[in-house]
N, C-alpha and C positions, 0 to 999 in steps of 0.2 A: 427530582430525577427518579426513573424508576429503577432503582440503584441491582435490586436482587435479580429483575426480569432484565435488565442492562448486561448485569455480570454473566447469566446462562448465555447471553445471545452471545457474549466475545466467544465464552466459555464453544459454544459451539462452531465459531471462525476458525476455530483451531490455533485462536493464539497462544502463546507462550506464557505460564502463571506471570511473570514479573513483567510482560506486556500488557496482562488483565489489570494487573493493580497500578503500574504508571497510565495508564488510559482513563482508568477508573477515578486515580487522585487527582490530573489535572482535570478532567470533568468536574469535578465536586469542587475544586478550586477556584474555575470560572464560575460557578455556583454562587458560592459565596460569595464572590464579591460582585456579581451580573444579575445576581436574580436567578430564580426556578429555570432551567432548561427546557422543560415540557410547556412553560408559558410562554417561555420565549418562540420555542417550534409552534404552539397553536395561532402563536400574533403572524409570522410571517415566514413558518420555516427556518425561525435563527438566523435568516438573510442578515440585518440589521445586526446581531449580535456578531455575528461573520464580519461583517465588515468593519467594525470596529476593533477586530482582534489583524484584521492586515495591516502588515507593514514593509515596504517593498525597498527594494536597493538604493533609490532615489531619496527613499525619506533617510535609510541610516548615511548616506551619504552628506546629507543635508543636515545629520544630529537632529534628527527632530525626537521631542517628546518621547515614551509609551504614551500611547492613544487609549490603553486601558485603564482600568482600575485596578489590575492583578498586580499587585508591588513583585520584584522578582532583581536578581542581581545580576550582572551580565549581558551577555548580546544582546538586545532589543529584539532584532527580529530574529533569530532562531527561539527564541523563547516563546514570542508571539506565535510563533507558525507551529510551537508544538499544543498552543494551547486551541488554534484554531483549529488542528488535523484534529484533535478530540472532542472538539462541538461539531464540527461536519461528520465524524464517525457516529456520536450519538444520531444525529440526523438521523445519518440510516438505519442505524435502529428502528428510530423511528417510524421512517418511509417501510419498513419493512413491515412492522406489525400492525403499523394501519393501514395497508395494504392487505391486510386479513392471513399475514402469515402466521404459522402457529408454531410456537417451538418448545419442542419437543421435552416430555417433563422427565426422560431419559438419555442419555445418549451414549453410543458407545465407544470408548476412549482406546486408543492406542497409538503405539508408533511405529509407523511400519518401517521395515530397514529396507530401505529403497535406495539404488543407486539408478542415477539421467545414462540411457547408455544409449551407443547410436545404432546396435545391432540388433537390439531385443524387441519383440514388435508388439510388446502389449500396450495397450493406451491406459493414462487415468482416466476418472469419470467426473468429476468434479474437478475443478480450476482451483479452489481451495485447499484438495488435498495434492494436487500437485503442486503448489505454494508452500504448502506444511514441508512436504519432502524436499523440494528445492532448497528452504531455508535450511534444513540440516545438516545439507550439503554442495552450498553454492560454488566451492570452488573447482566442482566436475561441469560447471557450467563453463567457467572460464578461470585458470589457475590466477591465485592474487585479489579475485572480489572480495571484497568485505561489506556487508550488508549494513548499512547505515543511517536505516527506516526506524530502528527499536521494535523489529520485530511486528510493527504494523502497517500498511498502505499509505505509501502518503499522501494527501490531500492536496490537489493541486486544481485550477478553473474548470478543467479540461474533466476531472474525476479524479479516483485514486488510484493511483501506481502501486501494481502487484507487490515489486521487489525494486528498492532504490538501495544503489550498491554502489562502491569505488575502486576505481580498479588499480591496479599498482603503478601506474602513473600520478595515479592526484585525480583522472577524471569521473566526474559521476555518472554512472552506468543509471538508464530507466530501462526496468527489464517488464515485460507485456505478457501473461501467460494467456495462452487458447489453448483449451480442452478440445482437441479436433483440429483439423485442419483453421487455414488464416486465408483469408482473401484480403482485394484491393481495401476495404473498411477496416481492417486491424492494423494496416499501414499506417493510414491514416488518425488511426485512434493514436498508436503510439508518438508519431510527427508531435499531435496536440501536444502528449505529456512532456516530450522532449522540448518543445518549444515555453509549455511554461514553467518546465523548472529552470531551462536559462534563465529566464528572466528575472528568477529569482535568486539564482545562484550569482556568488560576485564575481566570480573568475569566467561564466557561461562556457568552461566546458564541461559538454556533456556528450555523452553518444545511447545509443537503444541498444537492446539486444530484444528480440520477438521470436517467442517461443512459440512452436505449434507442434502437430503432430506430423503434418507435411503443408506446402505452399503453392498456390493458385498460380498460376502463367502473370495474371495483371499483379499478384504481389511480388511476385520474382521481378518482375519488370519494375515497379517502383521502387523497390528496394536496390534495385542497379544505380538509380541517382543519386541518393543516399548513401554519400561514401562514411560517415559516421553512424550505419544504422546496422547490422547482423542479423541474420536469421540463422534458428538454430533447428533443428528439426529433434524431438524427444522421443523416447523409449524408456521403458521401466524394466529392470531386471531384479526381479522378488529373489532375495536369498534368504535359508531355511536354518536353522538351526534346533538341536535335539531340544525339546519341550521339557526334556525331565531333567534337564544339567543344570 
């Protein structure tokens, strides 16, 4: 694993120090006891390694096995599925830098005091740092979320989900951020994520929320059918404070 240029690339995600090192430790853990990760991604994209690490409602239903090698105490598959969302997140790493992305031997760190507000008409620029801000403060999205990801995307068939959160009922929220406007394909991008975390969830309830900056006629229109799906339309309102205090 390329453990140092690994760490910069979360380091730049914007994730959370104790999301870098849980990410970081179960990576290295599948390591050990699976073999090299970067051998694994050169044989076949970790497909193979991927799919040895699923484990789906049908099987803990059935008590089947761990299917790994990773010894570990408790749920079978929540355990599995956090060891998989960290070989599918290496992935990307992956796909990213040999893709010829280059990252950066700098970078510059803050936190901005942002608050989601529906009056303010600046937009974010990046989908990432609107994720950073949302995480700080997800319950201006909807009072009672509780974010329930560990502060990183979850890994699901479909891709990985921005913001998986629970709302004060018991149900799991998949929350979808667009930088800009969302048409009829963000709909349906979110549908996917919704559709395979039931599957994998036991109870399958779930609902969406789909964040954009405003929404297309054919996404207002599909999101009519979808009586478990919301759209939320965002705004950022920057507050200041004296620099010498």
């Amino acid at each position: 694993m390329k453990e140092a240029v690994y760490r910069r690339w979360l380091e730049e995600q914007k994730y959370a120090a104790n999301t870098i090192v849980a990410q970081m430790h179960r990576a290295k853990r599948v390591e050990d006891c699976h073999g090299n990760l970067d051998e694994h991604y050169s044989k076949d994209r970790s497909a193979s390694l991927i799919d040895i690490l699923r484990y789906f409602t049908e099987d803990e239903r059935r008590n089947r096995p761990n299917p790994s090698k990773i010894p570990f105490d408790g749920n079978i598959r929540n355990n599995l599925a956090s060891y998989r969302n960290a070989v599918e997140r290496y992935r990307r790493f992956r796909d990213s830098i040999d893709d010829g992305a280059v990252i950066a031997e700098t970078q510059v760190r803050y936190e901005p005091e942002i608050m989601v507000s529906e009056e303010a008409g600046q937009r974010i620029g990046l989908e990432r740092d609107m994720q950073a801000a949302l995480r700080i403060s997800i319950e201006q999205l909807e009072p009672g979320l509780v974010i329930i990801d560990d502060g990183a995307e979850r890994s699901v068939d479909s891709g990985f989900i921005d913001i998986t959160a629970r709302d004060s009922s018991g149900t799991t929220v998949i929350i979808e951020l667009k930088a800009g406007p969302a048409g009829q394909r963000a709909i349906g991008q979110i549908l996917s994520y919704m559709g395979d975390a039931a599957a994998e969830e036991e109870s399958g309830k779930i609902r969406g929320i789909l964040v954009a900056s405003d929404f297309d006629a054919k996404a207002k229109a599909a999101a009519r059918m979808v009586p478990n799906l919301s759209l939320r339309r965002y705004s950022v309102q920057f507050m200041f404070r004296d620099g010498q205090a």
